[in-house]
N, C-alpha and C positions, 0 to 999 in steps of 0.2 A: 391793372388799375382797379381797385374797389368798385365796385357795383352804384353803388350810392354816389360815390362819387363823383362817376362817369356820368349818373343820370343826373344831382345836380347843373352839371357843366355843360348837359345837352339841355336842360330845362333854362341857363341862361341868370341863373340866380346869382345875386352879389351880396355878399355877407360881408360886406364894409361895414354896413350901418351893426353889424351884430360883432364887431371888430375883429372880421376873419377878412385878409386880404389873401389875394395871390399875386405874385409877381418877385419882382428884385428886393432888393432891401432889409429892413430885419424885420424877420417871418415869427410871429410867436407859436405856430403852428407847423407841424408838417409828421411824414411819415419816417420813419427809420429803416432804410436796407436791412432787411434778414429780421424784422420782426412783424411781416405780415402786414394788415389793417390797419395796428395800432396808433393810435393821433397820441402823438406829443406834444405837450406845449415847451415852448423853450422863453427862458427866463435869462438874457443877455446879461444882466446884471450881476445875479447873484454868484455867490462865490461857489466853487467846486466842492461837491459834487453835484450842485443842485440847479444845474444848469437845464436838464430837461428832465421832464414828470410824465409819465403816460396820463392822462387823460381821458380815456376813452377805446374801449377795446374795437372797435371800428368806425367805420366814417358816418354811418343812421345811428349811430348810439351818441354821437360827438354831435350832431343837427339836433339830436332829444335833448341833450346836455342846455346845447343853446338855445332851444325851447322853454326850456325849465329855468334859465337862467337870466335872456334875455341881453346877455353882451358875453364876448368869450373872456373880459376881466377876471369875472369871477371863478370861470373852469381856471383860468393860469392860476392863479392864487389860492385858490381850493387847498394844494397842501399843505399849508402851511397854516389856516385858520382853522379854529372850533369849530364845533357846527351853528355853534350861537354868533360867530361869528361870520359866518357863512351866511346867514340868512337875515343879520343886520343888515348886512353889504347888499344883502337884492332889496332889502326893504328901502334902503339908503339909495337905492340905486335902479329905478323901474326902467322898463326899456323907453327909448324914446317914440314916437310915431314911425319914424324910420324903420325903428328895430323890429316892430308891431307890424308892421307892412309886410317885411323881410321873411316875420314869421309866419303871416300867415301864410306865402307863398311858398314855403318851405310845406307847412302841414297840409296845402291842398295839390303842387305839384308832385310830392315827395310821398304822401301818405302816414306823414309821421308824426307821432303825439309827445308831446313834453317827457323827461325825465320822471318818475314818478318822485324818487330820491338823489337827485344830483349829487349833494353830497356824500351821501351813503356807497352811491357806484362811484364816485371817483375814491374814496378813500380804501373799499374794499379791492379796487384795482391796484393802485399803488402799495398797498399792504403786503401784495404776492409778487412786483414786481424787484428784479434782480438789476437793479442801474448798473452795477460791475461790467456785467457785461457789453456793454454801449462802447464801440471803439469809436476813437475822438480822432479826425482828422488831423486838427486845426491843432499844435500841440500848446497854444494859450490855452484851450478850454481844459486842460488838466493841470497843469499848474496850481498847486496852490498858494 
């Protein structure tokens, strides 16, 4: 289990209000067997291939992300907009008190500081990533 990760979950923290849940049901979030760290967002909707986007090359880099961002909407959607479009959307869209709470408990249990470039690391991430390789259980999710 990632490091960060585990110390989240023993610090007790809910990233509801930052729109990170855990549990049953449709996860926009999660890790991938055989590629380490990596947070993917998964995107139930859209049509194949672009069902899940790494996002973030480990789980404090993914907490900076939603630091910088303020709800995990804009990480999932990140591929797919500008950067002018990017940064509409947080202007459009400030965290709520919740999410301000969340974060600050984030940056004082966690020790971690906002993305400096959000967009910029999730785009250079996805830039080098190989989705081919993603084997799909579920054989709807290849389908096209």
């Amino acid at each position: 289990m990632d490091k960060t990760y585990a110390k989240l979950l023993r610090a007790g923290i809910d990233l509801a209000p930052l729109g990170v849940e855990r549990g049953e049901g449709e996860l926009y979030y999660c890790f991938v067997r055989g590629y380490g760290g990596t947070v993917f967002a998964v995107s139930p909707i859209n049509s194949a291939p672009d069902y899940v986007h790494a996002v973030a090359a480990d789980f404090a880099d993914f907490l900076r992300l939603l630091l910088s961002c303020g709800h995990g909407a804009a990480i999932e959607q990140c591929w797919r907009w500008s950067r002018g479009q990017f940064d509409a959307y947080l202007a459009e869209n400030p965290p709520t008190d919740a999410a301000l709470a969340v974060m600050d408990e984030i940056r004082e249990k966690l020790a971690l500081k906002p993305m400096e470039d959000a967009w910029g690391y999730i785009h250079a991430l996805q830039g080098g990533f190989d989705y081919g390789k993603i084997k799909y259980e579920d054989p709807e999710c290849i389908a096209s």
